[in-house]
C-alpha positions as CSV (number, residue, x, y, z in Angstrom):
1,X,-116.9,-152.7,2.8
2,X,-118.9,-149.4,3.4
3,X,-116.6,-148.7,6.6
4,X,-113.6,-148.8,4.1
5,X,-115.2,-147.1,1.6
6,X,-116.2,-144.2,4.1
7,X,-112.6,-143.7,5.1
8,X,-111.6,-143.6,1.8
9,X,-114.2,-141.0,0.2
10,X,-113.8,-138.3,3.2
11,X,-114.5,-135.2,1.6
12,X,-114.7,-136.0,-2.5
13,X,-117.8,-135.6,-4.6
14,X,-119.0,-139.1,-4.7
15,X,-122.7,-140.7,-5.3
16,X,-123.9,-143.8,-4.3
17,X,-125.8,-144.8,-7.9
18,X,-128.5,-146.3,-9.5
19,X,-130.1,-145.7,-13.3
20,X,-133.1,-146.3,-14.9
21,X,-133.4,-148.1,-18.8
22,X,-132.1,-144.7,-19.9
23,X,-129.3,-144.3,-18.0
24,X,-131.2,-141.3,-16.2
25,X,-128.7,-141.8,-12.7
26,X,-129.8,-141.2,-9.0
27,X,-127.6,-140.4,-6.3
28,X,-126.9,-140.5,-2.4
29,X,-123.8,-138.4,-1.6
30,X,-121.4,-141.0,-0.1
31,X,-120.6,-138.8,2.6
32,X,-124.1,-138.2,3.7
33,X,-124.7,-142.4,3.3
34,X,-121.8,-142.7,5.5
35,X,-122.9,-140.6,8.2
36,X,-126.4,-141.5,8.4
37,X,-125.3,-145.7,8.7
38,X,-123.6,-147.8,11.1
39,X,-121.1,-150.2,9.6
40,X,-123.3,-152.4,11.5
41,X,-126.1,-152.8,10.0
42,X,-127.6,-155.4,8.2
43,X,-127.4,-155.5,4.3
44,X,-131.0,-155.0,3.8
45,X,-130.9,-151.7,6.0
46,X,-127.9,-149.9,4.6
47,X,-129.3,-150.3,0.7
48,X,-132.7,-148.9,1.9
49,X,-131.3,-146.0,3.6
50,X,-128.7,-145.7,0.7
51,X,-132.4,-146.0,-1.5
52,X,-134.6,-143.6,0.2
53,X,-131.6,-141.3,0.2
54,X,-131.5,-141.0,-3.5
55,X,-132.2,-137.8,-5.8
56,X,-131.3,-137.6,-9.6
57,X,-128.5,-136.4,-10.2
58,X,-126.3,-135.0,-12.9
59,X,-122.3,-137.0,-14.1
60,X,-120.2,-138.1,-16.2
61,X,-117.0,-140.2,-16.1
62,X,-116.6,-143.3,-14.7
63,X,-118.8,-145.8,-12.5
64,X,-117.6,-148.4,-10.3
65,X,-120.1,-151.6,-9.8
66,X,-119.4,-153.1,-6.6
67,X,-119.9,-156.6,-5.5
68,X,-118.5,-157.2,-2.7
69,X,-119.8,-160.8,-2.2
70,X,-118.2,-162.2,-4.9
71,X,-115.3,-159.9,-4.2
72,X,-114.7,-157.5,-6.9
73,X,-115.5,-154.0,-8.5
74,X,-115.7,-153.4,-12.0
75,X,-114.9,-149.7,-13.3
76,X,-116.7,-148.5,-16.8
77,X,-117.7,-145.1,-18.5
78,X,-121.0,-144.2,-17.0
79,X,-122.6,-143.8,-20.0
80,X,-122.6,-147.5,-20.9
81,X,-124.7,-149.9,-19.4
82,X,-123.4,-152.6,-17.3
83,X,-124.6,-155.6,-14.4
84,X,-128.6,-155.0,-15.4
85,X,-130.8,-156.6,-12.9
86,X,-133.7,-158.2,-14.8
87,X,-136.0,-158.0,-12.1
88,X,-135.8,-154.6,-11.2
89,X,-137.6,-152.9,-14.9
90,X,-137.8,-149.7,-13.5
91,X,-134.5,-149.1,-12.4
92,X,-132.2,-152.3,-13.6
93,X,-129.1,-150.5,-12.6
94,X,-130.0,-150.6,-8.8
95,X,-128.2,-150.9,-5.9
96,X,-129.4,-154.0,-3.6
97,X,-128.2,-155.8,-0.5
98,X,-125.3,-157.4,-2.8
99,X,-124.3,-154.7,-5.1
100,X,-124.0,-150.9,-5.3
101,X,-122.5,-148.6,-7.4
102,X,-120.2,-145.6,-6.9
103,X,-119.5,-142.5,-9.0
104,X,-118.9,-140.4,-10.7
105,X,-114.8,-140.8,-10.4
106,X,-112.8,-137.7,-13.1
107,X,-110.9,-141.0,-14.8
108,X,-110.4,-144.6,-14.4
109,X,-107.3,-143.9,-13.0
110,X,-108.7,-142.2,-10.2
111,X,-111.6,-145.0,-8.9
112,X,-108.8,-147.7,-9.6
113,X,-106.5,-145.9,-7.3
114,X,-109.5,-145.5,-4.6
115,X,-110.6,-149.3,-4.7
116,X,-106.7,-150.4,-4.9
117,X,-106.4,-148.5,-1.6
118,X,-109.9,-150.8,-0.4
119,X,-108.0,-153.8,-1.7
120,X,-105.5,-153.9,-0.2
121,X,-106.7,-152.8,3.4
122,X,-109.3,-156.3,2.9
123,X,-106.3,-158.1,2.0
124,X,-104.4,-157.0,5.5
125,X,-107.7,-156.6,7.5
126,X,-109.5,-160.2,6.0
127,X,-107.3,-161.6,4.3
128,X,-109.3,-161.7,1.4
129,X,-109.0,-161.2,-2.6
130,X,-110.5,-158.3,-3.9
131,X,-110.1,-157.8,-7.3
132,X,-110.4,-154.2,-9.1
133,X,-111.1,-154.6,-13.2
134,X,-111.9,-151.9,-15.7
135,X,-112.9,-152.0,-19.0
């Protein structure tokens, strides 16, 4: 997933996110993530180099929650809340080893149309459904 998602970025303006219970977001430049991690990592190492990477940052516009063991990425408005971790009070929008989430895309339009494009290269690479919902 992160391989794909690095080809896909290349040069836009795009964070790796988590929130606090405010909505107060952090970022890791997605270029930056993708240049300091090997596709090859384990889980566990790309999130805490995605984690010790993050500074807060300044958006607006649309989110995309990732989950890419289940298979799917849900895009919403950043300033709602969505997929809280319970366990995590300090920052329950967080990105773990099984979720992540990317922004901040100008319109939905735009981070359907960049996860379409991941879609479909899992579907040829895998041969797996990934499925891109928005709100």
């Amino acid at each position: 997933m992160l391989k794909l998602i690095c080809e896909e970025a290349g040069d836009r303006n795009l964070f790796f996110l988590e929130a606090d219970e405010n909505l107060k977001w952090f970022g890791a430049p997605v270029r930056e993530v993708c240049q300091k991690v090997n596709p090859d990592m384990k889980n566990s190492e790309i999130a805490q180099t995605v984690k010790v990477s993050l500074q807060p940052v300044e958006g607006e516009g649309w989110v995309v929650y990732v989950d890419p063991f289940n298979n799917f990425a849900d895009i919403y408005p950043s300033d709602k809340p969505r997929y809280r971790n319970r366990w995590n009070p300090e920052r329950p929008y967080d990105i773990n080893e099984t979720r992540f989430r990317i922004g901040f895309f100008g319109s939905k339009e735009e981070a359907y149309d960049f996860f379409l494009k991941i879609s479909k290269k899992i579907r040829e690479l895998y041969d797996l459904k990934f499925d891109v919902i928005y709100t």
